[in-house]
Residue, then its C-alpha position, 0 to 999 in steps of 0.5 A: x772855868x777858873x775860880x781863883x780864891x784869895x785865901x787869907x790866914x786867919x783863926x776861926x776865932x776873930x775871923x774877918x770877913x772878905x767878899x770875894x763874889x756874891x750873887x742873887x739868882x733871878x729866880x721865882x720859886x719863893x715869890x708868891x702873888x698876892x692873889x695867889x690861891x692857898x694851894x700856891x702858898x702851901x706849895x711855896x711854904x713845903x718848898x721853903x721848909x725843905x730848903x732851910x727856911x722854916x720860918x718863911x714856910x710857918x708863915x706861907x704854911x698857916x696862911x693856906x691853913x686860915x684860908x681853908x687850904x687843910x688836911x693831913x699833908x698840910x698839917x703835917x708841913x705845918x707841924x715840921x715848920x713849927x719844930x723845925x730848927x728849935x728846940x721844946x723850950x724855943x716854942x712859946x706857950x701860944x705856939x704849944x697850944x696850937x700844936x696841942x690843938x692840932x694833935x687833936x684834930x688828927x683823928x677827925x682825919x682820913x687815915x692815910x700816910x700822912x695821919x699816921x706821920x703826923x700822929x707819929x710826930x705829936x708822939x715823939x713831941x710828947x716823949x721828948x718832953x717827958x722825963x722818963x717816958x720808954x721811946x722803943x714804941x714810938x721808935x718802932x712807929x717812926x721806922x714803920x713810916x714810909x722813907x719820905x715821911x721818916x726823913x722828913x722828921x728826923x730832920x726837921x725834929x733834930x734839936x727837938x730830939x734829945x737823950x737817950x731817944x736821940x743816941x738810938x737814932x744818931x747812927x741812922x741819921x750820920x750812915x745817911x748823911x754820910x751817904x747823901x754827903x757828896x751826891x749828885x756830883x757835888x763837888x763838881x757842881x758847887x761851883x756853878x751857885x756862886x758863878x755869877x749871871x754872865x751879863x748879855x752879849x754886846x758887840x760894838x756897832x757900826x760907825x755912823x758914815x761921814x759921807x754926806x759932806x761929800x755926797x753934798x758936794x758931788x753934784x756941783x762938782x760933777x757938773x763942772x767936771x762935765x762942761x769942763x770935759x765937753x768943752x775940751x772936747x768940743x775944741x778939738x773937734x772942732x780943730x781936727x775931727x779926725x783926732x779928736x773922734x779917735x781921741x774921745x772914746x780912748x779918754x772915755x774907755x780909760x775913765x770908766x776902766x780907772x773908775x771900775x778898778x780904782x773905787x776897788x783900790x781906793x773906794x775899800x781900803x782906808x784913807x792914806x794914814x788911816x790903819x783898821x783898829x779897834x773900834x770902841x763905843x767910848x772912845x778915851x783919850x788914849x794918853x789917859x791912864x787905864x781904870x781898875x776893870x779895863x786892867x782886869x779885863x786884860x788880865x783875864x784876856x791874858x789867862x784865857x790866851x793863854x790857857x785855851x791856845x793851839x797846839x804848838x804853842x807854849x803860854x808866852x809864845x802864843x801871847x806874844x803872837x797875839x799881842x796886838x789882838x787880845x789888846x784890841x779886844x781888851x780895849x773893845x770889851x772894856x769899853x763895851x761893858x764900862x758904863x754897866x758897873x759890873x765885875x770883870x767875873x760877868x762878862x769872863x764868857x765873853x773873853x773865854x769866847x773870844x780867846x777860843x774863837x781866836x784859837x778856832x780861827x788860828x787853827x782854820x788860817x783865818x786869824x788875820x783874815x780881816x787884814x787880808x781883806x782889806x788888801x787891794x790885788x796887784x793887778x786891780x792897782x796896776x790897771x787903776x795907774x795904766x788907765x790913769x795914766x792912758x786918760x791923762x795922756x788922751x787929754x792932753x792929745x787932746x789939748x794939743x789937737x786944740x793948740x796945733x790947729x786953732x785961732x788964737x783964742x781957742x787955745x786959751x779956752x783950751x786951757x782953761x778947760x783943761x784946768x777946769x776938768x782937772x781940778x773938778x774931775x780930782x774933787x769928783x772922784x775924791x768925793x764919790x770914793x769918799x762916799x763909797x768908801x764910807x759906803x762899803x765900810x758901813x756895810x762891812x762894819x753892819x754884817x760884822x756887828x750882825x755875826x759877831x753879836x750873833x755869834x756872841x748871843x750864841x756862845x752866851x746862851x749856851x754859857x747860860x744854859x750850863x751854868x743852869x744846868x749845873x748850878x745845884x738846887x737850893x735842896x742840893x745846898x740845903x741837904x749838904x749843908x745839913x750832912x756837913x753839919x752832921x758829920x762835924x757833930x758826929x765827929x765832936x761827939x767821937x772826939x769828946x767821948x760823949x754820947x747824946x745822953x751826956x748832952x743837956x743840949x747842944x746848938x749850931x752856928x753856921x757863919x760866913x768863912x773868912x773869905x768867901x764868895x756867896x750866893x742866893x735866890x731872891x727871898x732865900x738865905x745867902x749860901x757860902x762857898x766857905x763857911x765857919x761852923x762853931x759847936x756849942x756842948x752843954x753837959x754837966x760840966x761846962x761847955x765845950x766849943x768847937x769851930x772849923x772853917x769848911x771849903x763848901x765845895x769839898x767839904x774839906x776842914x782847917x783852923x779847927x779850935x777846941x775851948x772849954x769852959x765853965x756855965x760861970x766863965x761866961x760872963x757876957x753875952x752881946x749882939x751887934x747889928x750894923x745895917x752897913x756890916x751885919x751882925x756880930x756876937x760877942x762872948x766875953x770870958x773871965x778867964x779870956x779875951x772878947x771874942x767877936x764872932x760874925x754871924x752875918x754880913x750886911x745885905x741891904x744893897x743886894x735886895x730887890x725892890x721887892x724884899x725887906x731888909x728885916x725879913x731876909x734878915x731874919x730868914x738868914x740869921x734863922x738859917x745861921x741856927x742863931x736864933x737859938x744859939x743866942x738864946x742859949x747864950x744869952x740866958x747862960x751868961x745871965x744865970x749860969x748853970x741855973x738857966x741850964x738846969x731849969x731849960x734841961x731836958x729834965x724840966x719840960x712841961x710835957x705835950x701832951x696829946x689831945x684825943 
């Protein structure tokens, strides 16, 4: 498949942001009954903290809690969901008094894995939050915690882990995002979240028949073809019997052979003047100028030609043979999709499909199979003019027997018959070939419409079933995502010279690249194929801030930018919503211009009847890590150095433990 990217030079500072795709994944892992059991809530809220959605599983979490849905595993969930994306000071005093609640319960438990992980966690809550406090012990307990529990907590717990405690797990935790950075094919499977749903097969059905004037119209016809015909022959029987008893079964024998050979020449192929083009559901008036999608529905006909051709061929060689095919196709696909709205990229399968198909069919000799169809066998046309011509011969023996030995008014008859079987038998004719001419179209035209969208059923089904296939799970994008962000902090921290012990906090943005294509799960938070990251540094002496775009796919990085600046050179903190836009954060400097950063794009018209703007809203401004980012701005372009000094790891209320 192709992904072409419309690339834009821009700064990771005042980026603008370009919509290339977008899509939401039909999917159900998020959505919850609202008779579900507390069990199915707990389950959905594990699953939403793993993949990056703490605050929907805090809520999903608690509610299996209230319902009394509880033990071990549950509260440990719960606790990662509390802490999870925070830091000690984001935690409201109401939320450390339920976490200093549930400390106390552990010992009600039954000892079993998830006691001790649990209890390991209120342990590490409580060193962070002391000054001072020797973090060998609980280091050692956190190591002994089996591999599933001991990753869960460093991840979840990774801004509330700070100091010395932090440097002395650091290594660990970049060797293993280093690790998980690039697996399970990565690379080769990004791709497939952003490709859109490929939208359903359609082929364009058959023509309604036209027939029925001319079946209307036979029986008349017919009957006077057949009084004018007996009344001929009956004349000339009565002139010469002889004759005319040898004349009749010639005529009838060069009736029925032109009428068996001739509804196979004319009754299949189509009328004089009337050539097989393509058939389309909405025909337009061909003098109009084609619209934005049909032109890029030939351009994409144009790509795939000319990159799936056969053998032989160069790009423009095989593009000028089929220069009349990809234009009927175009039209046809075009037509068949219009009135849906959708971008060429949804119905791309189609036009892959086709274009293979056309190579398949050049490789078998069958590409101009349809015209060759249609042609009638020499032989069929000459017996169809050699009968016509026996039968107009034969009557017109016959109107001569009738003339050679008759009483006056006999020839006149005769005549009149003669006129009479013409024109009725012309009419006749013309209109039962008319009918089974409309006849064999419709049944041509049915089992056409029959294999194609059979066919095209297939090869979409099958397109589907790759792209489920492929497409990474919201973990997959999660874990990479997190490993992505590691590496950059890791990486800053080298650049800077600075270990977790100079930091008196740090904070993550994760926004949308300056030109993207993005992609969800219904009730998930949008996934970028290109992203900006911007590191924010507190140490003693300013701030230090680094951003960089990312390539999602490959974890490439460019347009990376370097500023520092003092607690005071931050002036001004602001956040903008814009339910047309999204959100933008502004950080006006003393010493520098007003930067806009935008932090999310407006999503409004992509949520489903049964989501609400505000809370996926909240769930990728949470995603973004901009809760806390703004927070911490906000509060230091208020007071200053002050805000940090009294927010510092050297002045937090400890947690401490109950029991």
């Amino acid at each position: 498949m192709s992904h072409e990217d419309a690339r834009y030079s821009s700064a990771a500072y005042n980026s603008t942001i370009g919509i290339q795709a977008e899509t939401v994944h039909d999917s159900t892992i998020y959505f919850v009954h609202p008779d579900a059991s507390p069990q199915e809530k707990y389950r959905v809220g594990v699953r939403l903290l793993e993949d990056g959605v703490p605050s929907r599983a805090r809520e999903m979490i608690t509610d299996a809690i209230v319902h009394g849905y509880d033990g071990t595993e549950v509260r440990f969930h719960w606790v990662l969901a509390m802490v999870s994306a925070r830091t000690y000071h984001d935690l409201s005093t109401e939320e450390v008094q339920r976490l200093r609640y549930t400390s106390g319960l552990v010992r009600t438990y039954v000892d079993d894995e998830w006691k001790e992980a649990l209890r390991v966690t209120f342990d590490l809550l409580a060193v962070v939050s002391t000054t001072g406090s020797e973090t060998g012990p609980v280091l050692k307990e956190l190591h002994d915690l089996p591999l599933l529990q001991y990753d869960a907590i460093l991840r979840h717990l990774d801004l509330m882990l700070t100091g010395r405690l932090k440097d002395d797990l650091w290594a660990e935790t970049h060797g293993r995002a280093r690790a998980e950075r690039f697996g399970n094919d990565r690379a080769r499977r990004v791709w497939a979240y952003f490709a859109p749903a490929p939208i359903g097969a359609r082929a364009v059905p058959p023509r309604p028949s036209t027939a029925a004037a001319a079946r209307a119209s036979l029986p008349v016809r017919a009957v006077l073809f057949v009084v004018s015909s007996s009344l001929l022959w009956v004349l000339a029987l009565i002139a010469d019997p002889a004759r005319a008893i040898v004349e009749l079964p010639v005529a009838l024998g060069a009736g029925l052979t032109a009428a068996r050979f001739g509804v196979r020449w004319w009754g299949r192929e189509p009328r004089p003047g009337l050539t097989p083009g393509p058939r389309v559901p909405h025909p337009r008036d061909p003098t109009s100028a084609e619209d934005g999608f049909t032109k890029r529905v030939r351009h994409s006909f144009d790509h795939y030609f000319s990159v799936r051709r056969p053998s032989g061929f160069t790009s423009d060689a095989w593009l000028a043979h089929t220069v009349q095919i990809r234009s009927s196709l175009a039209i046809e696909t075009a037509d068949l999709y219009r009135e849906s709205r959708i971008g060429v990229e949804r119905v791309e399968w189609l036009i892959r499909y086709l274009a293979e198909d056309a190579r398949s069919r050049h490789n078998n000799g069958t590409l101009l199979d349809q015209h060759r169809q249609n042609r009638t066998p020499g032989r069929t046309k000459v017996l169809t003019v050699a009968a016509l011509a026996v039968l107009v011969g034969t009557a017109l023996a016959a109107f001569g027997t009738v003339v050679s030995g008759a009483d006056q008014p006999r020839p006149l008859w005769a005549f009149l018959a003669v006129l009479g079987a013409a024109w009725s038998g012309q009419a006749t004719a013309s209109g039962w070939l008319e009918v089974r001419r409309e006849e064999h179209r419709l049944a041509r035209e049915t089992q056409e419409y029959s294999e194609q969208l059979t066919a095209r059923q297939i090869a979409h089904q099958s397109w589907k079933s790759f792209l489920d296939n492929a497409r990474p799970s919201e973990l997959e994008m999660e874990t990479w995502l997190t490993c992505d962000k590691t590496s950059f902090v890791d990486e800053a921290l080298q650049h800077h010279r600075l270990t977790w012990r100079d930091l008196i906090t740090h904070t993550i943005l994760v926004a949308p690249g300056p030109s993207y294509k993005r992609g969800r799960v219904r009730g998930g938070p949008w996934r970028y194929s290109h992203y900006v990251f911007r590191l924010f540094l507190f140490t003693q002496d300013g701030i230090r801030e680094i951003s960089s775009e990312f390539d999602f796919s490959d974890a490439t990085r460019r347009n990376e930018q370097r500023s520092n600046y003092r607690f005071d050179a931050l002036t001004s903190v602001q956040v903008t919503e814009n339910a047309d836009i999204g959100y933008d954060l502004e950080l006006v400097l003393t010493n520098g211009p007003t930067r806009k950063i935008r932090v999310k794009d407006a999503d409004a018209h992509q949520l489903a009847p049964t989501e609400d703007s505000r809370e996926i809203a909240e769930i990728n401004l949470s995603a973004a890590g901009s809760t806390h980012t703004f927070r911490l701005l906000e509060g230091i372009a208020a007071d200053g150095k002050s805000w940090i000094e009294r927010h510092g790891p050297d002045n937090l209320t400890p947690f401490q433990v109950v029991g």
